[in-house]
C-alpha positions as CSV (number, residue, x, y, z in Angstrom):
1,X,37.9,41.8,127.8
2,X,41.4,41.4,129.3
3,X,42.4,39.6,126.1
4,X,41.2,42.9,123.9
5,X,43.6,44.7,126.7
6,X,46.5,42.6,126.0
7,X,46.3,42.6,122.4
8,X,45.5,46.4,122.7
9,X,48.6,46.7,124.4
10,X,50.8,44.4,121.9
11,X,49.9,46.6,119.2
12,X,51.0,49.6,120.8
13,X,54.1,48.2,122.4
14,X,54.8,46.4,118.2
15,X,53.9,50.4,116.8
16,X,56.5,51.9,119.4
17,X,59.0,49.4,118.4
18,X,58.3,49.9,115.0
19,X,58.3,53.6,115.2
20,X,62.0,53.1,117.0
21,X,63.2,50.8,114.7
22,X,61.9,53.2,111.8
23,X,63.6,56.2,113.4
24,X,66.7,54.3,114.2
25,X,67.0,53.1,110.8
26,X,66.7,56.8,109.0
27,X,70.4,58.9,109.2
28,X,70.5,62.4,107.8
29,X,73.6,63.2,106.3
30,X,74.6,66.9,105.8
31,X,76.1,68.2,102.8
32,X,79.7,69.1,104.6
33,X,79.5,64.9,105.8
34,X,79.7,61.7,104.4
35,X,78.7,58.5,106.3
36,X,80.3,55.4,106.6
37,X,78.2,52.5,107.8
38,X,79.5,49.8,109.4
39,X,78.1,46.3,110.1
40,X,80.1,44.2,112.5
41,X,83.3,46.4,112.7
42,X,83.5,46.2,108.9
43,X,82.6,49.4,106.6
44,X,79.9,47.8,104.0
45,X,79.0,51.5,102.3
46,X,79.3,55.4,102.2
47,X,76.8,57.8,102.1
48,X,77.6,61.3,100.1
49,X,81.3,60.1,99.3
50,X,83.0,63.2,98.4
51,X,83.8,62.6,94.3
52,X,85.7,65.6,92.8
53,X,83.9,65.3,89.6
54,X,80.4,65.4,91.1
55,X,78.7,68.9,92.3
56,X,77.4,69.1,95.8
57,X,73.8,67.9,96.4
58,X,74.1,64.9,94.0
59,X,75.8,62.9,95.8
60,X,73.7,61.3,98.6
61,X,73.1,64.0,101.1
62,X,69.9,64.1,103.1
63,X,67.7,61.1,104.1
64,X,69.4,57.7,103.7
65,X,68.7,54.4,106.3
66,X,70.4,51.4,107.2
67,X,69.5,48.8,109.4
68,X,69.1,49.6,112.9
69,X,70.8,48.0,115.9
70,X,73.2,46.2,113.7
71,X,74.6,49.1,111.6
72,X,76.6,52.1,113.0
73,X,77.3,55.5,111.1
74,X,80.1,57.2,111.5
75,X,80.5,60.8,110.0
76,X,83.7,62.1,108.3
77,X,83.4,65.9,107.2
78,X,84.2,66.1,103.6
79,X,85.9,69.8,103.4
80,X,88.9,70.6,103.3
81,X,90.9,70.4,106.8
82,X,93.6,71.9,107.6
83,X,96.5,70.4,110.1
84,X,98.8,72.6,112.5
85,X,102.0,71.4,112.9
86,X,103.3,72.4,116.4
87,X,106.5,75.1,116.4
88,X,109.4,72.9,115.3
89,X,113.3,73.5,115.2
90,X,115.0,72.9,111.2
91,X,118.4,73.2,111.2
92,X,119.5,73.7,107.7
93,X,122.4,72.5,105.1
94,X,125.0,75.1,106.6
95,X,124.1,74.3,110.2
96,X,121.6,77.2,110.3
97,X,118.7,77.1,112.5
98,X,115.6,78.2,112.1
99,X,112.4,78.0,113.7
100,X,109.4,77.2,111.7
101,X,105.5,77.2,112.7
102,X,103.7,75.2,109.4
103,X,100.2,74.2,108.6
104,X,98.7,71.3,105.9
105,X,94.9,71.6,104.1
106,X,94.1,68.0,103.2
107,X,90.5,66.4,102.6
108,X,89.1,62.8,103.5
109,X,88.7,61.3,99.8
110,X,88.4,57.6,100.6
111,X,86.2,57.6,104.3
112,X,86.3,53.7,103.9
113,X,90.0,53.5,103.9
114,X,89.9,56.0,106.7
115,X,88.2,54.0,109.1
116,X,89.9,51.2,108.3
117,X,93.3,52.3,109.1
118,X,93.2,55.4,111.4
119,X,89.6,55.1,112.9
120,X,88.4,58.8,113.1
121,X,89.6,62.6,112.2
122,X,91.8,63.2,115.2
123,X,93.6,59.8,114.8
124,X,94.4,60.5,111.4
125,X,95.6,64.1,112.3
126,X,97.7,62.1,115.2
127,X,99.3,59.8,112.6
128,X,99.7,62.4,109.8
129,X,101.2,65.5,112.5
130,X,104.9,63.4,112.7
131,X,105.0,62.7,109.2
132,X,104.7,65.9,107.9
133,X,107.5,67.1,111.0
134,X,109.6,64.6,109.8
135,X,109.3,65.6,105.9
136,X,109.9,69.4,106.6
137,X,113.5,68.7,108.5
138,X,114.2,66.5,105.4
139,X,113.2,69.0,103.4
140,X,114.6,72.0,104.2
141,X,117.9,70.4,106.0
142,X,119.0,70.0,102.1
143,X,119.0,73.7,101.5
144,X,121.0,77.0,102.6
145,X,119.7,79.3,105.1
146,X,119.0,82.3,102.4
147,X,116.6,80.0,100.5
148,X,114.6,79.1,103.4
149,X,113.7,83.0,103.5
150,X,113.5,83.5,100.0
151,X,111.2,82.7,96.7
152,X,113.4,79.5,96.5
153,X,111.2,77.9,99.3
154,X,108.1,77.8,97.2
155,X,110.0,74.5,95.6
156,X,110.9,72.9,98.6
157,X,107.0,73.6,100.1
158,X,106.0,71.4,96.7
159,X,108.1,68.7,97.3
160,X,106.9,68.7,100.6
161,X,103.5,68.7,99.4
162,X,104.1,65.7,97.7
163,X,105.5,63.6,99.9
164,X,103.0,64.3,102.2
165,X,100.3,63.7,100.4
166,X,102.1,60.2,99.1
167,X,101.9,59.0,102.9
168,X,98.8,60.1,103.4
169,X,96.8,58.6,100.8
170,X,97.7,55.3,102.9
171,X,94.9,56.6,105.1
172,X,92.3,57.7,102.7
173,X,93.5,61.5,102.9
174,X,94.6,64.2,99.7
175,X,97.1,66.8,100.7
176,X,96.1,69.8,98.9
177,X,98.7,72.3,100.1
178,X,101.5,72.8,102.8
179,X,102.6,76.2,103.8
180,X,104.7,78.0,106.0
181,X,102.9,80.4,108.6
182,X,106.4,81.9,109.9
183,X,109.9,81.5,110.1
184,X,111.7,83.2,112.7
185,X,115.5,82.3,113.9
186,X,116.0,81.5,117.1
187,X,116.3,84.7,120.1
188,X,120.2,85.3,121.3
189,X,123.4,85.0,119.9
190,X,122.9,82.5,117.1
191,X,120.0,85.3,116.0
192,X,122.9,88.1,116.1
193,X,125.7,85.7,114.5
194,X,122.9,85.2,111.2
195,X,122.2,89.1,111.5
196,X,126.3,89.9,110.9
197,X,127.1,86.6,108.3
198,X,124.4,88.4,106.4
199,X,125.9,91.7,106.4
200,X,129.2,90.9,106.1
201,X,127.3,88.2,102.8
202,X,126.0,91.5,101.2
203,X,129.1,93.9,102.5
204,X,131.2,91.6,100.0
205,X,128.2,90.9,97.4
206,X,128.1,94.8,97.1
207,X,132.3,95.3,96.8
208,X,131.9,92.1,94.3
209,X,129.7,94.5,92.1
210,X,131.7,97.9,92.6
211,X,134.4,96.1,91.3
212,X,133.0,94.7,88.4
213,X,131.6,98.0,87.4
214,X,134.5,99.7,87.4
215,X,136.8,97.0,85.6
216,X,133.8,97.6,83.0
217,X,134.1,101.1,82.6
218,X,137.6,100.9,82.3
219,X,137.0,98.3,79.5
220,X,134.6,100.8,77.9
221,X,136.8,103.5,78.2
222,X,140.1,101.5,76.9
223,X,137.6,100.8,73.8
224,X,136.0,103.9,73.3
225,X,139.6,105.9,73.3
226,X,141.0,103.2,71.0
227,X,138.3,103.8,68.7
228,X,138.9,107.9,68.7
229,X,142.3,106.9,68.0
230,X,141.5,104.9,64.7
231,X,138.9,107.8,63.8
232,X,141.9,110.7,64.4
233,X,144.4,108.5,62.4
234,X,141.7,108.0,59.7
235,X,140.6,111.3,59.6
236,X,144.5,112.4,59.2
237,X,145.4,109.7,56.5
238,X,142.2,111.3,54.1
239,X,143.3,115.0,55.3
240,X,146.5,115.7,57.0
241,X,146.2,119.7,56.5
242,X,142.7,119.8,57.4
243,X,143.3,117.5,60.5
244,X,146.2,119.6,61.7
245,X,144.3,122.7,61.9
246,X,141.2,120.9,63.6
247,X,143.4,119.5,66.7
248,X,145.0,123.3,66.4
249,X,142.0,125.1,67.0
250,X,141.1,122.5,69.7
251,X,144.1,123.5,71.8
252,X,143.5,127.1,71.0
253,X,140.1,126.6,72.5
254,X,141.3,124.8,75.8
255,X,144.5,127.4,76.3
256,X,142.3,130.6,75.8
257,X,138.9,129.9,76.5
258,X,138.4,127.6,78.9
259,X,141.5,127.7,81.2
260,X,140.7,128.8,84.9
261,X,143.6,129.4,86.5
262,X,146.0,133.2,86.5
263,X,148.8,131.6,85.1
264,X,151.1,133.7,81.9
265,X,151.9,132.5,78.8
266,X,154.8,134.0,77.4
267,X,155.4,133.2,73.3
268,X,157.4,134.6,70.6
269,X,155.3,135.3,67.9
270,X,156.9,133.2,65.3
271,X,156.4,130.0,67.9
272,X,155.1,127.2,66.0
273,X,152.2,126.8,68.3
274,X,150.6,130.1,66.1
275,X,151.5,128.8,63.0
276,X,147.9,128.4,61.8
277,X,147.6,132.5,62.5
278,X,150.4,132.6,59.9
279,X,148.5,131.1,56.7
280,X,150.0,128.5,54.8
281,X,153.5,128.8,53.6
């Protein structure tokens, strides 16, 4: 009887290590996750790697196993991340400063070569954080103050996109994007010193343009009277008579019609000025 108990017992205690080891061995991966197992510090195999080219839900969520007590999973979320860069100082190419909050979306392509060289998510953020500091002084320290606050910046934000992601493939990671949240300049007098190099900028920006303007309308002008000139000599070269009573009548019009003042004119009426009242002689 006691060897029916033992055995009894062995069974039991074999079925709850078997039920362990079964339950040990399963490891449910979610959709936004993939696994990385690893077997004696070593990653030997991924579970729902993120591929761009495959759709979600084909490629190895759900119920996977390895072997328990020897294998460990470690989970690295597949979406896309994004990485806050801490308030920083960039002093730009004519010694402006500015102060610059930033942010980076990346996502975790290669988990293997993630755990091999930064270990987890927040390491990686650690390692990546200076770089992209680093890359954003470099950056923008090669260009003027205006085009740090202008359309211009959207090709300085690629480059730095670039470079970015360049380092941080090293660690298993794809930089989609890197954009700035705000740019303010600094409070106090370097604040007001920007505020009056810009007005006094667009102050002379604006005189530039009045100037031009006018030097063209006096060009205009200068043209358009030197062409009425060529049209009066040409009209007087075809018909001297008939352009002699035209410019006539024209001064008749501005002395008698149009003239606002109370002033007397006093003529003789055989003055040449009324010669075309006298008919042609």
């Amino acid at each position: 009887m006691n060897s029916v108990l033992e055995n009894y017992k062995a069974l039991v205690i074999a079925a709850i290590i078997a039920v362990v080891a079964l339950a040990s061995s399963i490891v449910i991966v979610p959709e936004t996750h993939q696994a990385v197992v690893v077997f004696t510090g070593k990653p030997v195999r991924v579970f729902n790697q993120f591929r761009p080219d495959v759709p979600y839900g084909q490629t190895g969520a759900g119920i996977n196993f390895r072997w328990p007590f020897f294998e460990q999973v470690r989970m690295i979320d597949r979406r896309v991340l994004d990485l806050d860069m801490e308030r920083t100082q960039v002093l730009s190419n004519d010694q402006q400063r500015l102060q610059v909050d930033a942010y980076a979306r990346y996502r975790i392509i290669d988990p293997v070569k993630l755990v091999e060289k930064a270990g987890t998510e927040a390491q990686l953020e650690a390692q990546l954080l200076p770089i992209l500091t680093s890359v954003l002084r470099q950056e923008l320290g090669r260009r003027p103050f205006s085009a740090l606050i202008s359309a211009e910046r959207g090709t300085a934000m690629t480059n730095i996109t670039k470079t970015l992601d360049r380092q941080a493939r090293n660690y298993g990671a794809q930089v989609l994007d890197v954009r700035i949240k705000r740019a303010d300049l600094p409070e106090g007098r370097p604040l007001d010193a920007a505020f009056t190099r810009m007005e006094t900028d667009r102050q002379e920006e604006a005189a530039t343009i009045r100037a031009a303007g006018q030097r063209d309308a006096q060009i205009i002008q200068a043209e358009a009277s030197a062409a009425a000139a060529r049209t009066y000599a040409d009209a007087y070269g075809k018909d001297p008579a008939f352009y002699d009573f035209y410019r006539a009548m024209q001064s008749y019009r501005q002395t008698f019609l149009t003239g606002e003042g109370q002033s007397s004119l006093v003529l003789s009426d055989d003055s040449e000025y009324f010669r075309q009242f006298k008919g042609q002689r």
